[in-house]
MARROVEX-51432 format. One record per atom (N, C-alpha, C): y, x, z. Coordinates in pm, whole numbers, padded with zeros to 5 digits, always signed. Example, Ala and Ser with C-alpha at 12.3 -4.5 7.8 and 13.67 -1.06 7.14 Angstrom:
2
-00569+01319+00780 -00450+01230+00780 -00330+01320+00780 -00225+01285+00708 -00106+01367+00714 +00003+01290+00787 
***
This chain:
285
-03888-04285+00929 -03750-04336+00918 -03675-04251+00817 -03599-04289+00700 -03553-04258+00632 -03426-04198+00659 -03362-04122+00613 -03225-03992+00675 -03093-04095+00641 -02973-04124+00750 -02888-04166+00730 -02829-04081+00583 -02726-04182+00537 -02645-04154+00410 -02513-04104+00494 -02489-03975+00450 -02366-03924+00460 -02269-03998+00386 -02107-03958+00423 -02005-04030+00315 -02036-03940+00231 -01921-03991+00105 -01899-03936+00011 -01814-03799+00006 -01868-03684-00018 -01757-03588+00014 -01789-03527+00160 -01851-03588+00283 -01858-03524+00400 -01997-03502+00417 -02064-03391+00523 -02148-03305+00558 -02153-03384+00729 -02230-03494+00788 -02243-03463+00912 -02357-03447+00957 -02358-03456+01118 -02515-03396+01186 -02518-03506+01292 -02649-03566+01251 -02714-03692+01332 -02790-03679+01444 -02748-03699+01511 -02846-03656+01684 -02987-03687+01701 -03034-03820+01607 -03136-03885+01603 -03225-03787+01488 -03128-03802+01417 -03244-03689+01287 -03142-03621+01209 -03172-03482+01257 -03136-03389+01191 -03105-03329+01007 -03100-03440+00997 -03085-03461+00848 -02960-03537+00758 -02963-03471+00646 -02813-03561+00591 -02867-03563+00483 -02838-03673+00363 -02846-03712+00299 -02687-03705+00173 -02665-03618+00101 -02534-03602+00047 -02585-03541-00091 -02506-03672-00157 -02547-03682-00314 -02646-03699-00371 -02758-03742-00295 -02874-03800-00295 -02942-03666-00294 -02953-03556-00207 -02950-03429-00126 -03044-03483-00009 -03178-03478+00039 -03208-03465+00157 -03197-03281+00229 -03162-03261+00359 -03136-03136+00358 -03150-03147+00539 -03272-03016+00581 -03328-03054+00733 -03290-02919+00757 -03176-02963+00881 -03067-02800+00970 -03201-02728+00987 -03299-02789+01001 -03346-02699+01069 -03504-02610+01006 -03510-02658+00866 -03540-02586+00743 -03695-02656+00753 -03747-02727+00821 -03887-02758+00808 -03923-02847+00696 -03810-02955+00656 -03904-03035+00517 -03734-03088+00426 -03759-03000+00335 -03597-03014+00223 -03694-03004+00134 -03609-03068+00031 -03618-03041-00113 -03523-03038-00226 -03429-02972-00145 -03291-02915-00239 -03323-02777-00292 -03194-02787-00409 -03237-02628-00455 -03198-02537-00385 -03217-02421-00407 -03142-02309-00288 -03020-02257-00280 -02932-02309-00391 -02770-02267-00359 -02727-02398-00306 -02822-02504-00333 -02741-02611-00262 -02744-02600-00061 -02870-02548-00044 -02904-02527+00122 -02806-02443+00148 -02783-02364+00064 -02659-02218+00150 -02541-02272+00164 -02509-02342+00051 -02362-02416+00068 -02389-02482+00173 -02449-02581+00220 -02471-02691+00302 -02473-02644+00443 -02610-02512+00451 -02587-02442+00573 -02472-02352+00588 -02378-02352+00524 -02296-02239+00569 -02153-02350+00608 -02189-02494+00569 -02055-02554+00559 -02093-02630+00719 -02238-02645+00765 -02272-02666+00914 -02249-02563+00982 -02225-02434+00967 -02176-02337+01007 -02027-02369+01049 -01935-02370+00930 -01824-02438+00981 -01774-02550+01082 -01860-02637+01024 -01881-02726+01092 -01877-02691+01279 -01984-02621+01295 -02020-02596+01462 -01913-02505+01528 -01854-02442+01428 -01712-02366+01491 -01595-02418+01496 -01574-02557+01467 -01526-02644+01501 -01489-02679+01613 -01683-02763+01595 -01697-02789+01742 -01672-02752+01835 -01714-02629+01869 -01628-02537+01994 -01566-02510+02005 -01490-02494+01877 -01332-02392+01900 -01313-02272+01912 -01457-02192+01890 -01364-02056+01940 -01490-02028+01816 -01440-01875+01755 -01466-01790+01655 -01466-01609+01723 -01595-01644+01729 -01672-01489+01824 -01612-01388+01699 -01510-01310+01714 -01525-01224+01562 -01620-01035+01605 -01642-01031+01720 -01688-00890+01789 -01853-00947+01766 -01902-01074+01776 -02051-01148+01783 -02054-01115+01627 -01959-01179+01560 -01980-01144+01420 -02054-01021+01371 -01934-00940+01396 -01921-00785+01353 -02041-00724+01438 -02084-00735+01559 -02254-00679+01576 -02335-00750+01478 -02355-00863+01404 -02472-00904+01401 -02468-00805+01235 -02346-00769+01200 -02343-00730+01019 -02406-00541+01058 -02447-00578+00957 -02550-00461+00897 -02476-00295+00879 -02547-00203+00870 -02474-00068+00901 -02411-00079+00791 -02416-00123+00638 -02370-00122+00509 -02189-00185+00552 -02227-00307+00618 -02119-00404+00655 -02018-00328+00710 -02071-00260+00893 -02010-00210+00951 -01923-00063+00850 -01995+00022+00827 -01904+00117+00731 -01827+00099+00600 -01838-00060+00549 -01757-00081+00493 -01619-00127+00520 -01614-00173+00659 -01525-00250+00723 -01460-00159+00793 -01506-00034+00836 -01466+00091+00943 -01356+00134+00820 -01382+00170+00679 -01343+00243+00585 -01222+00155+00527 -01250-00012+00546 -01101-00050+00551 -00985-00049+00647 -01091-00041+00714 -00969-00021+00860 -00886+00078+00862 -00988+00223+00851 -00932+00328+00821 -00800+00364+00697 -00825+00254+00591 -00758+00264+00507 -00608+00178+00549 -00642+00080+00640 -00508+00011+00670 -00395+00107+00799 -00549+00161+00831 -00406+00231+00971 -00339+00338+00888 -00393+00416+00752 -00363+00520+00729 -00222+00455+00669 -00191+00352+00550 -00119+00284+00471 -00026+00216+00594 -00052+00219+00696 +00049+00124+00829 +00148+00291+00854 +00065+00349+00843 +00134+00483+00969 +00210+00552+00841 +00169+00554+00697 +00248+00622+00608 +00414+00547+00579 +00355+00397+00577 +00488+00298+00563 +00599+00318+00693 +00570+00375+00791 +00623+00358+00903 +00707+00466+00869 +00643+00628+00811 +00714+00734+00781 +00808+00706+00734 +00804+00653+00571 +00842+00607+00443 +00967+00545+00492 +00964+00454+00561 +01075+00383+00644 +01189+00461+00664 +01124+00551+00780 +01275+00598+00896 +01279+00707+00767 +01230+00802+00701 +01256+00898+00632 +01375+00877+00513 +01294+00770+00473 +01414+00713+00340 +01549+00615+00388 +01507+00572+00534 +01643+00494+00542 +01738+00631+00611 +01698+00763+00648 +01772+00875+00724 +01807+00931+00566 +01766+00911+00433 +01824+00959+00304 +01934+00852+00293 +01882+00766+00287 +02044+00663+00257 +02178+00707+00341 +02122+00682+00465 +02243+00724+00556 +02331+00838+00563 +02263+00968+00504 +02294+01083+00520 +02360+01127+00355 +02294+01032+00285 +02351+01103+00106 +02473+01000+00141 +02497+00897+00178 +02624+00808+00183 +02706+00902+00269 +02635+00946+00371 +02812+01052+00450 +02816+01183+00399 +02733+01190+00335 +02761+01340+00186 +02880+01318+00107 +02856+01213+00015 +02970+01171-00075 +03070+01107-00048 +03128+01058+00072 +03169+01041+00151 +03269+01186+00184 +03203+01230+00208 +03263+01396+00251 +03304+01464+00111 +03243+01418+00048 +03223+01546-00100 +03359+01465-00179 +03355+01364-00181 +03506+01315-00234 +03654+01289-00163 +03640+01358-00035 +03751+01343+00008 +03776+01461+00056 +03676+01598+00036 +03721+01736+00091 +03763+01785-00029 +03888+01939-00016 +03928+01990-00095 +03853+02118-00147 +03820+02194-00080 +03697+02264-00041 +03538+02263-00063 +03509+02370-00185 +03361+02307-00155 +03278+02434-00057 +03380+02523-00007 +03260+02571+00076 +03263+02482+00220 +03392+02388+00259 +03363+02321+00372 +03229+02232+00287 +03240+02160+00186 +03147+02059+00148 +03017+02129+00145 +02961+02249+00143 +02830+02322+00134 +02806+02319+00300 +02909+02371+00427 +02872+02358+00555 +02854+02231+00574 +02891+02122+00562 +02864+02022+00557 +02720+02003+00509 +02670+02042+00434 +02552+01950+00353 +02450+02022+00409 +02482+02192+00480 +02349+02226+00505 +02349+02121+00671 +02451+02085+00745 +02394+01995+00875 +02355+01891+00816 +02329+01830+00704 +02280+01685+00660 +02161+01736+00580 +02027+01785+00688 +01878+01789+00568 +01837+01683+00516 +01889+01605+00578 +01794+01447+00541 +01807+01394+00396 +01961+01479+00364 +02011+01401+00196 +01977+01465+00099 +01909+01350-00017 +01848+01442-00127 +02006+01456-00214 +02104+01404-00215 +02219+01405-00276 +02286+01560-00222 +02226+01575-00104 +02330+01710-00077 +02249+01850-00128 +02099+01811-00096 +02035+01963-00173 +02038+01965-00277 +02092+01869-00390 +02118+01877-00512 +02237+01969-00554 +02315+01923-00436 +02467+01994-00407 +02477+02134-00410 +02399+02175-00292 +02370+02330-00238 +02303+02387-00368 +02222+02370-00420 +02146+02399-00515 +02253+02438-00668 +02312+02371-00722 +02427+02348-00763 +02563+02448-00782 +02544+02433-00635 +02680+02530-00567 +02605+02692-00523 +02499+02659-00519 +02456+02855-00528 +02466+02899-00622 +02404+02855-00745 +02386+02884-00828 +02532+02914-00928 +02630+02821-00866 +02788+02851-00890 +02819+02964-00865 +02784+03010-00713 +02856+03109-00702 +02778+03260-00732 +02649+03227-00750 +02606+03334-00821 +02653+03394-00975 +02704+03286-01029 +02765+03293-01181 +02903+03352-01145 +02939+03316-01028 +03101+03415-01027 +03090+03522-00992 +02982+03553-00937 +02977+03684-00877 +02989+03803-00971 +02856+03740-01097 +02846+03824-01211 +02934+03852-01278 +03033+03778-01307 +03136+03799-01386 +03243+03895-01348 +03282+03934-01457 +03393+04056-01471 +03510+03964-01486 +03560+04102-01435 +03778+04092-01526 +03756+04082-01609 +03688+04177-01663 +03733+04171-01880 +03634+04162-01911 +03662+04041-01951 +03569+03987-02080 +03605+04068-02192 +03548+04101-02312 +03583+04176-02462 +03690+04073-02541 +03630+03946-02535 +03723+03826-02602 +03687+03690-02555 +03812+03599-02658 +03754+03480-02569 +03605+03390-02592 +03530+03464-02722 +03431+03398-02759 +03357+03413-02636 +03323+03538-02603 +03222+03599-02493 +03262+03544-02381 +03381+03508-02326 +03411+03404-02234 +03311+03250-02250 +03370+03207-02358 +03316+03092-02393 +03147+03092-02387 +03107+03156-02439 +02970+03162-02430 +02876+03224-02279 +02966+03266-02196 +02934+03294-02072 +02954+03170-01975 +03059+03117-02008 +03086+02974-01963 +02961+02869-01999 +02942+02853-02067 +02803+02745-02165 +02688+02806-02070 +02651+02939-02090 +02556+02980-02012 +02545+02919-01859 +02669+02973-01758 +02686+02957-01649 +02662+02793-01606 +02677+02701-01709 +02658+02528-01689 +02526+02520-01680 +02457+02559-01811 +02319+02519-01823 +02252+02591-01731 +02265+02718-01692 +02251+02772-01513 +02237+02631-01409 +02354+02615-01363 +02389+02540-01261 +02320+02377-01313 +02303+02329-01464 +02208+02242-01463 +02067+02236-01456 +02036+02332-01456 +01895+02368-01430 +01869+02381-01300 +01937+02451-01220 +01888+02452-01060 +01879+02319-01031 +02047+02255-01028 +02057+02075-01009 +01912+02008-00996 +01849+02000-01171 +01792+01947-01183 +01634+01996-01126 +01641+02103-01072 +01497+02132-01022 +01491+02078-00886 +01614+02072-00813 +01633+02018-00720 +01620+01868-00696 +01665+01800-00806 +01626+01610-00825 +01462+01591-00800 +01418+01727-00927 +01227+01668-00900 +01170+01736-00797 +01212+01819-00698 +01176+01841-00601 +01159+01750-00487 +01334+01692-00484 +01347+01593-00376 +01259+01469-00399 +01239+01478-00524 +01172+01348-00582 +00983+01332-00539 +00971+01443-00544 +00840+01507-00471 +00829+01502-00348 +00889+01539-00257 +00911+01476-00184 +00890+01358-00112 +00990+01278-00164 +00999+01123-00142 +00822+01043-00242 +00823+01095-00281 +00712+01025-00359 +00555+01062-00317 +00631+01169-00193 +00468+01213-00178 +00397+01117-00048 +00233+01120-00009 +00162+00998+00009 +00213+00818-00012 +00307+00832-00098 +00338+00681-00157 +00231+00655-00220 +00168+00778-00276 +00058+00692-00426 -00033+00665-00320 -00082+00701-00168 -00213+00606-00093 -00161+00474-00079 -00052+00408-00083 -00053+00299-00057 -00088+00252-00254 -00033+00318-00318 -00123+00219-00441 -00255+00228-00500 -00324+00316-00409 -00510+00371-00400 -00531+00255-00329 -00438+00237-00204 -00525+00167-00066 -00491-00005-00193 -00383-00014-00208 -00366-00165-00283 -00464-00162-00398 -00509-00154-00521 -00589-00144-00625 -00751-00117-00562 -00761-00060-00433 -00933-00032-00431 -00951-00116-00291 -00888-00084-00206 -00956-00212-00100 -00965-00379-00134 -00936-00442-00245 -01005-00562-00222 -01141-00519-00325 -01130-00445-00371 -01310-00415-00452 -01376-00388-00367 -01340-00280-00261 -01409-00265-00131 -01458-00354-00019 -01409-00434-00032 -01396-00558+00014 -01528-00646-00034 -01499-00652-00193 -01554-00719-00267 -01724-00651-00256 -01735-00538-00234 -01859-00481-00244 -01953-00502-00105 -01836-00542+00026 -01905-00589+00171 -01946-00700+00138 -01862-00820+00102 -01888-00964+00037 -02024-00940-00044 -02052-00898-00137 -02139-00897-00190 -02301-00882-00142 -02286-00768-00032 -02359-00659+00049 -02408-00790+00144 -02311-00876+00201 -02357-00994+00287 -02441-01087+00260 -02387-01132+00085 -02472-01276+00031 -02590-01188-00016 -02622-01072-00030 -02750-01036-00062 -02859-01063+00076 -02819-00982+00143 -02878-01005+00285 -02907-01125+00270 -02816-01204+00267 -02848-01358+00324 -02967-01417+00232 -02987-01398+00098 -03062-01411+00027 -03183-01364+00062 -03191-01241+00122 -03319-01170+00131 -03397-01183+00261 -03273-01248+00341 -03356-01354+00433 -03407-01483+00447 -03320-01520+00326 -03420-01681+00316 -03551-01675+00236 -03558-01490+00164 -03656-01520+00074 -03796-01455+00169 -03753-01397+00309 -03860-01344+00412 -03883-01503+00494 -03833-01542+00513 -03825-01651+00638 -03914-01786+00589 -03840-01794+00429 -03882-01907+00341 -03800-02036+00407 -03660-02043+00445 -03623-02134+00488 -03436-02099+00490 -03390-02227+00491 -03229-02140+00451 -03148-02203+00602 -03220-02187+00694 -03121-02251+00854 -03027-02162+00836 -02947-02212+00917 -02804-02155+00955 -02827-01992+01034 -02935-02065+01149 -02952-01879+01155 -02977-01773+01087 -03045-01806+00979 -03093-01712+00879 -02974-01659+00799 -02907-01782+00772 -02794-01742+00674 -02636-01693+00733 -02607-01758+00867 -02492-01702+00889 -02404-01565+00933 -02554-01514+00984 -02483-01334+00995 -02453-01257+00862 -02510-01317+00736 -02496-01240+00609 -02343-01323+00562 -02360-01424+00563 -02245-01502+00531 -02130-01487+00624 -02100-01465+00731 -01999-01432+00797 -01948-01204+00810 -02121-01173+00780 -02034-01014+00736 -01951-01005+00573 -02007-01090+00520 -01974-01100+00343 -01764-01144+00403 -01801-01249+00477 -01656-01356+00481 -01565-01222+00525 -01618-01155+00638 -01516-01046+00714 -01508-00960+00654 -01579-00914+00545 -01531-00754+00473 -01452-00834+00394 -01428-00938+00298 -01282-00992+00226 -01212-00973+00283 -01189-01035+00448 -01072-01075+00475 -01029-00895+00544 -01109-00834+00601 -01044-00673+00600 -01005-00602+00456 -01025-00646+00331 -00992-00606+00236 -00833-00636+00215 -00833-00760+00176 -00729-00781+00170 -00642-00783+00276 -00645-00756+00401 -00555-00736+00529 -00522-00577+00477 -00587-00482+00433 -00538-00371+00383 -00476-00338+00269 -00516-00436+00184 -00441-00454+00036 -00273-00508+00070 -00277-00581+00089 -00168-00718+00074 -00032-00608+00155 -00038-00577+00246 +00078-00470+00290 +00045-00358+00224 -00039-00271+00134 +00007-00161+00116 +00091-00180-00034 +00054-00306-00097 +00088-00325-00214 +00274-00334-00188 +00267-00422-00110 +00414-00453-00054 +00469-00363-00045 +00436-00281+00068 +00506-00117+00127 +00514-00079-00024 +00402-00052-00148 +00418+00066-00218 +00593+00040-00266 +00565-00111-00350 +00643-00176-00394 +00827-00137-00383 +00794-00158-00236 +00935-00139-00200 +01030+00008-00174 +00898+00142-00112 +00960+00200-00156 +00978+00284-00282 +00878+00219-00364 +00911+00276-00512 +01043+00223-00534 +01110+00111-00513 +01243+00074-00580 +01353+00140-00498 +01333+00219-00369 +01422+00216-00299 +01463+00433-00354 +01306+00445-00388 +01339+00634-00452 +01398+00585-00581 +01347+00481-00639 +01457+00472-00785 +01633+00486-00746 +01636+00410-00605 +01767+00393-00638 +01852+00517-00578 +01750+00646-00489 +01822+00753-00466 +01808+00843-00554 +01704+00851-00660 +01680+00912-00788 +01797+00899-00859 +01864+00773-00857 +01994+00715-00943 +02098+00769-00900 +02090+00800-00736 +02202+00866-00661 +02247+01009-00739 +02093+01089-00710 +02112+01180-00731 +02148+01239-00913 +02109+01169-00996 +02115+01196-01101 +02309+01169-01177 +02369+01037-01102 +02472+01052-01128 +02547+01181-01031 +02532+01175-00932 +02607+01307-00835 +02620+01431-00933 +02439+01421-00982 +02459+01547-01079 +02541+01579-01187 +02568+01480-01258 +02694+01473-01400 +02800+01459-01351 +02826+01374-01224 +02991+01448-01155 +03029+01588-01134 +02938+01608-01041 +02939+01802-01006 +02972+01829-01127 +02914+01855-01225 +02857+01916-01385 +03039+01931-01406 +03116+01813-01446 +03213+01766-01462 +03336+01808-01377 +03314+01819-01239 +03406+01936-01191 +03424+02022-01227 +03261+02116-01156 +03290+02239-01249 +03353+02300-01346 +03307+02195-01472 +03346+02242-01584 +03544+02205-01599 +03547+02105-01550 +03690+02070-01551 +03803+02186-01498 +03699+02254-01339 +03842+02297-01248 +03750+02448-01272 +03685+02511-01315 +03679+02641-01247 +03558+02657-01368 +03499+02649-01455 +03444+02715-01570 +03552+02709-01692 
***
């Protein structure tokens, strides 16, 4: 008896005979008499694969993950590892940088409405969280170390003047060691989330790969391409993608966002700094 004709476009399975007929394709589930080529059987068996998980409804993913290979398993452990590490850094990243927003906003806040900058220095040392205020302190030591040095008598007013110039580029230099510090800071384990985004879907890509070989190297022991043969390679290949990119896709996001969010306290801090600069020099250099 000759093999029913599948439709056009569909893959089914005949109770009477195990065979389908698609695109003028004879193809037997159960590998004893085909004469398709061999990427056509893998497609075919892997799409009766689908097919049967259908049928039941449920998707064993723990059945999966035993049947994949030690290569599989430690590739998939090493994304995992890579997603909890990129979950638990974003979580830091979070409360850390939203406790900088909050705390450089009631800095300047304070810093423009006090008359006083040694109240504004007690102030900033109870606010650690703000990179706007250790810019401050930093700033303001270095201020008052420049008054300290100084004399009554100057010789003239050049030597004034030129002690003055000195005493700025002083106090801009601490400032600014203080911006790339804080900036260090804030920027530090950000770059694992753009390691974990750029290398886990290759990692990924290298389980995928690691699977359809297997699967190959069992149809080429067996001499037959059934579904059993092929679906533990084809379903460890399917699950190291999809752990790839489950680790990619949020760390890229996370990096993303708080890279724009240190730009915009980088911005904080860099104007704060040419205000200060500008006091100074206005009321007391």
């Amino acid at each position: 008896m000759s093999a029913p004709d599948c439709p056009t476009g569909q893959l089914t399975i005949h109770k009477e005979h195990d065979t389908c007929r698609r695109i003028g394709i004879i193809f037997d589930i159960e590998g004893k008499a085909c004469d398709a080529p061999m990427h056509t059987l893998i497609i075919a068996s892997i799409t009766n694969g689908i097919i049967a998980q259908h049928a039941t409804g449920d998707l064993d993913l723990i059945e999966m993950l035993r049947s994949a290979s030690s290569v599989g398993i430690a590739t998939m452990a090493l994304l995992a590892l890579f997603s909890v590490m990129s979950w638990g850094i974003m979580l830091l990243k979070f409360f850390s940088l939203r406790r900088a927003f909050f705390q450089s906003r009631k800095f300047l806040q304070i810093f423009w409405t006090s008359e006083k900058m040694e109240s504004i220095y007690n102030e900033a040392e109870r606010l650690e969280g703000s990179p706007v205020a250790h810019v401050f302190k930093a700033g303001y030591i270095e201020f008052r170390k420049s008054r300290k040095q100084k004399t009554d008598g100057q010789e003239d007013r050049t030597a004034q003047t030129f002690a003055q110039l000195g005493d700025l580029e002083s106090i801009e230099r601490s400032m600014r060691k203080a911006i790339n510090t804080q900036l260090t800071l804030m920027e530090s384990l950000v770059g694992f989330l753009a390691t974990t985004a750029s290398s886990a879907p290759f990692i990924g890509l290298f389980g995928t790969v690691w699977g359809i070989m297997l699967s190959f190297h069992k149809i080429g022991q067996m001499g037959n391409a059934s579904l059993a043969t092929v679906a533990p390679g084809i379903s460890e290949a399917l699950i190291a993608t999809a752990f790839g990119l489950a680790a990619a896709i949020p760390a890229v996001i996370g990096y993303n966002y708080f890279l724009q969010k240190i730009k915009i306290i980088d911005s904080e801090m860099e104007n704060f700094s040419s205000d200060y600069l500008n006091i100074l020099k206005r009321h007391f250099l």
